[in-house]
C-alpha positions as CSV (number, residue, x, y, z in Angstrom):
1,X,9.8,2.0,-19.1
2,X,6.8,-0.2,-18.6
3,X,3.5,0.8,-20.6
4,X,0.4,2.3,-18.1
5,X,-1.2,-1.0,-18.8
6,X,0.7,-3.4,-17.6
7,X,1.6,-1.1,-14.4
8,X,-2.1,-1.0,-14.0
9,X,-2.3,-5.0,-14.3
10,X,0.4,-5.8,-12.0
11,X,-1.4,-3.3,-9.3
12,X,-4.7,-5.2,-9.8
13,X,-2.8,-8.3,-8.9
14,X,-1.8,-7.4,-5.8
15,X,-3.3,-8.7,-2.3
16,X,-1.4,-5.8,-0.3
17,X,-2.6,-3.1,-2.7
18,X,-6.3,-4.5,-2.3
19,X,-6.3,-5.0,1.7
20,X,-4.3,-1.6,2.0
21,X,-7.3,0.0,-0.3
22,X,-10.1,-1.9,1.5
23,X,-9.1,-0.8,4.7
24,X,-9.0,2.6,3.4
25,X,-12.3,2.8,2.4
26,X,-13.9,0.6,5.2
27,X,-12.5,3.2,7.7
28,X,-13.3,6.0,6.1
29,X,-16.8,5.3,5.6
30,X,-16.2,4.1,9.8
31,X,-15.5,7.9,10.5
32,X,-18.1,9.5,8.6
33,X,-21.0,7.6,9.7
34,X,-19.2,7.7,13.1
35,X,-19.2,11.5,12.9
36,X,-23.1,11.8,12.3
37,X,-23.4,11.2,16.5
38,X,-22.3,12.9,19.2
39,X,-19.1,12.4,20.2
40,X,-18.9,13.4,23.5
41,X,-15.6,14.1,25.1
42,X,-12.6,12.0,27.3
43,X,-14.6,11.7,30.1
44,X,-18.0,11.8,28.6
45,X,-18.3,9.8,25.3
46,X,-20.9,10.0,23.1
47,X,-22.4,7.5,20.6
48,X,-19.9,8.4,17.9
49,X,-16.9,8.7,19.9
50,X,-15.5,5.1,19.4
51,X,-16.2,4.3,15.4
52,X,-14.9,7.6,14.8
53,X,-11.9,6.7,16.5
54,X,-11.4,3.3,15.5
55,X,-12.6,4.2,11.6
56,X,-10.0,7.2,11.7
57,X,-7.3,4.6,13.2
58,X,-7.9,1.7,9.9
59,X,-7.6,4.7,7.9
60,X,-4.1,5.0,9.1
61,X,-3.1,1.7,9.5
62,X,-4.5,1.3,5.8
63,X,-2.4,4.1,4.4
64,X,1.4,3.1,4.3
65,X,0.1,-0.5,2.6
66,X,0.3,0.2,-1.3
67,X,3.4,2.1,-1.1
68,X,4.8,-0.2,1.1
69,X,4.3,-3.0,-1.6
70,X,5.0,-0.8,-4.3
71,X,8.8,0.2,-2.5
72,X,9.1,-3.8,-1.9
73,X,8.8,-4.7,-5.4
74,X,10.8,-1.6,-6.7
75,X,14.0,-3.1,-4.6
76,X,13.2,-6.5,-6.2
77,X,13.2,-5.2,-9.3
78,X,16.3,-3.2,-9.2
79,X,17.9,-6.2,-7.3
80,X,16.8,-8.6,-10.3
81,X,18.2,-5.8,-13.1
82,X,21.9,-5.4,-11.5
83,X,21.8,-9.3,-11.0
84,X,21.0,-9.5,-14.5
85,X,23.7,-6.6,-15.9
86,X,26.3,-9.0,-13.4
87,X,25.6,-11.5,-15.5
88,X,25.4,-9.8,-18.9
89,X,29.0,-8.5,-18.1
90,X,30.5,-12.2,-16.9
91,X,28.7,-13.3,-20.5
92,X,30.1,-10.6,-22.4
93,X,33.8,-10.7,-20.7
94,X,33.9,-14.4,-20.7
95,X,33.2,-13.8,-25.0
96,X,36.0,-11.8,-25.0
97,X,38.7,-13.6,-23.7
């Protein structure tokens, strides 16, 4: 198990983790300021109606981004230890004989 650190370092290294988070913010800040105005309705819009929308929309495109990455690299890693337990066992059976 990796020390809180290190997770914390790798995270900080990451582009996805950082656009994921920016557009999180960005959009949420988007909706609030968005929500200060009227909105209107369908056929009516207000002021507010589109950056509330559109600031509500990055939120949600922004969301799946850091667990995305951090599913991606989980498979890599799991990939890389049975790769590396394969080869441990062809080491240790090739010792034996």
């Amino acid at each position: 198990m990796q020390p809180a650190t290190s997770l914390l370092r790798d995270l900080v290294r990451k582009r996805d983790f950082y656009a994921g988070g920016l557009m999180l913010l960005i959009g949420l800040g988007i909706a609030l300021k968005g929500a200060t105005y009227r909105a209107g309705t369908l056929m009516h819009m207000g002021p507010g109606f589109l950056p509330t929308a559109l600031g509500i929309l990055l939120v949600l495109l922004g969301l799946p981004s850091p667990p995305a990455r951090w599913r991606r690299e989980n498979r890599a890693t799991q990939r890389t230890r049975a790769s590396c337990r394969r080869s441990r066992n062809g080491w240790l059976g090739s010792a034996s004989s």
